[in-house]
N, C-alpha and C positions, 0 to 999 in steps of 0.2 A: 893496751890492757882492757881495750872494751868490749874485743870481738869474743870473751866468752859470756857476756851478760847479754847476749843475744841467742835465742835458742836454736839450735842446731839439730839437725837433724842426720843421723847417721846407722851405721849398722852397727850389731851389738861387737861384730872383731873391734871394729875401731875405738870402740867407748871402753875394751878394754883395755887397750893402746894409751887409749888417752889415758883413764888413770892409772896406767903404772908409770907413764913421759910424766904426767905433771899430776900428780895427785893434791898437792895443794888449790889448782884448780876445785876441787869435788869436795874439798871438806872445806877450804874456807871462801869460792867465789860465790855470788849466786846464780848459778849456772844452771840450767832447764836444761837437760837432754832428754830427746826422745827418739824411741825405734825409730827406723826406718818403716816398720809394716805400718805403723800407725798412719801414717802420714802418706801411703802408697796411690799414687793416681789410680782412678779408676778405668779398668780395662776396656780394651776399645777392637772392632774389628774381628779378627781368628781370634784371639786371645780370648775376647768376650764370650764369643761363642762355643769354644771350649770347655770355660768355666759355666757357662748356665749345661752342658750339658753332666759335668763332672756331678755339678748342685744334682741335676736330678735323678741322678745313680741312687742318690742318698736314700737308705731305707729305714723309716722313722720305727718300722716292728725290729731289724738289730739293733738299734740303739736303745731298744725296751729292754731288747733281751741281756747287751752287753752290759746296762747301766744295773740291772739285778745281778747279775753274774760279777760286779764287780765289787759292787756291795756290800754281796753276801762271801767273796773271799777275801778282803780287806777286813769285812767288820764295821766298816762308817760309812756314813752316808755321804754323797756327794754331793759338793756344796753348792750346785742349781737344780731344783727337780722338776724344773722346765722340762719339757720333752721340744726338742730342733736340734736343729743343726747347730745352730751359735749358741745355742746355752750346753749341751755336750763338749764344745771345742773349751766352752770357759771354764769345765768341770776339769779338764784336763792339759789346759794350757801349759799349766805350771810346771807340768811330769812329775809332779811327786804321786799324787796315785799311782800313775803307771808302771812308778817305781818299783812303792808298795805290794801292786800285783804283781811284780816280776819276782820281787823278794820270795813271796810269798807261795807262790805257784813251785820253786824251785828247794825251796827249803834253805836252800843258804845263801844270803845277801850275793849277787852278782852285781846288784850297785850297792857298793861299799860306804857312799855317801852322798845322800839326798841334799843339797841345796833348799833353804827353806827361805831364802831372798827374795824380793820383790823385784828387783833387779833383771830384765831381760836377758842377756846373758847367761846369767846363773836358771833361769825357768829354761835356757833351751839347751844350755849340759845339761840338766835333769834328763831332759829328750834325748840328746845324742846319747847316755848313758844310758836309756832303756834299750833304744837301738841297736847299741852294741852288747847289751847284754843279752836281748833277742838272738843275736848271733851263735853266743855261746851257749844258748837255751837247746837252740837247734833250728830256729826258722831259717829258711831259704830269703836270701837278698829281695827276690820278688813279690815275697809277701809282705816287706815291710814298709812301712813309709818313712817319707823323708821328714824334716823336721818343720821346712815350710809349709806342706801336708796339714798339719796339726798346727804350728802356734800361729800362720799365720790363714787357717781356714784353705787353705788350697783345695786341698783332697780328703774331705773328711769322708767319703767312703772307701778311700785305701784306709784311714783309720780302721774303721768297723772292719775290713779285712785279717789287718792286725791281729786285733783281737782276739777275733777268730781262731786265725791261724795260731796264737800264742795259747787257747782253749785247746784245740787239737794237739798243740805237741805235748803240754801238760800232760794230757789222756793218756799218750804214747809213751812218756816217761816215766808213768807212775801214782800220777797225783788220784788221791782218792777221795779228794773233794769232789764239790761242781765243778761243772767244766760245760763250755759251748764248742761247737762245730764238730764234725764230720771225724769219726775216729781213723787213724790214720791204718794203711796197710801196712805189715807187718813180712818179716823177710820168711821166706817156705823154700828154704832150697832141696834138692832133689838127691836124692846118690843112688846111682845104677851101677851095677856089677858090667865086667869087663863082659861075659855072654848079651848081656840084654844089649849092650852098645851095638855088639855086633849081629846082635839080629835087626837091631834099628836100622844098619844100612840097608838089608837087604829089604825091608817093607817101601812102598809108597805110601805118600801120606796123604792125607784123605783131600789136603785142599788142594791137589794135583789132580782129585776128581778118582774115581773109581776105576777100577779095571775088570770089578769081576761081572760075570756075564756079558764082556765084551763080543758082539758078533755085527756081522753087516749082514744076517741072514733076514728074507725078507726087502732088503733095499732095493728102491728103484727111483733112478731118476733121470727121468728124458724117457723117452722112447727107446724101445730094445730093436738092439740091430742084428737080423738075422742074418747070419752064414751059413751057407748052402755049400756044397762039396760038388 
């Protein structure tokens, strides 16, 4: 009965494993658990080098921009106004802003329920729920990040990506609020009458290069060879 009064170190699946197997554990042992990111050896190698390069992706003018922009369509302030890298990831660890803007951007809850736990687990369903609701939003899989990205600082400029990306589709859907990034193109399809198709075969197209005033008059190349009768 003693190996849970020693602290343990795990991922947030298993801590949920743990208290549903033995929840008397959690409410009456004194048991210390913690993440697994907390407690993460420091990277060594490729890995290292990696990550210092991902760190310097980081662009501290979007995170000016994202941190206004989110502000002002929330409505609250975010709870470090440190400007970095690590004090951004801590304004958003939780995912409940992220939430809040996803809400809010959409008009109608796509996350149905926020998590307001202190609890690791519960802050990184917040995340997988933005995530997946980013989905239904309209972002593409490639603009979004993953969860380790953000709670455990991995890729904080796919964050800033994110963002982005989730400011654009906004644009695109409707929202007539603020909004960051790049307004997206829109569909322009064409409809040609059954005559025009068929004069299209008969044209060249231009990046096949011209034809008109084709001549070889004037050419010469080499020396000309006389014939004589």
């Amino acid at each position: 009965k003693q190996w849970y009064q020693r602290r343990v170190a795990i991922t947030a699946g298993e801590c949920v494993l743990l208290l549903l197997l033995f929840p008397v554990i959690y409410f009456s042992a004194p048991c210390v658990i913690s993440v697994m990111s907390g407690n993460r050896a420091e990277k060594s190698g490729l890995s290292r080098d990696i990550q210092k390069k991902l760190e310097a992706k980081y662009n501290l003018d979007q995170e000016k921009q994202c941190r206004a922009w989110i502000e002002e369509v929330v409505g609250e302030a975010l709870s470090d106004q440190e400007i970095g890298m690590h004090h951004f990831q801590h304004c958003l660890k939780d995912g409940q802003v992220l939430c809040k803007l996803l809400n809010t951007l959409n008009g109608e809850p796509l996350v149905k329920k926020i998590n307001t736990q202190k609890m690791a687990f519960k802050q990184m369903e917040n995340i997988e729920q933005f995530i997946k609701g980013c989905k239904t939003f309209g972002l593409k899989d490639g603009d979004i990040f993953q969860t380790a990205d953000l709670y455990e600082c991995q890729n904080m400029s796919q964050v800033l990506l994110t963002l982005y990306a989730v400011g654009s589709v906004a644009l695109k859907n409707g929202y007539q609020g603020p909004c960051i990034g790049a307004k997206l193109s829109a569909a322009n399809p064409r409809e040609f009458t059954e005559e025009q198709l068929k004069q299209g075969e008969t044209m060249i197209g231009l990046q096949m290069g011209s034809h008109k005033g084709a001549s070889q008059a004037g050419m010469n190349i080499g020396k000309t060879r006389n014939i004589m009768d």
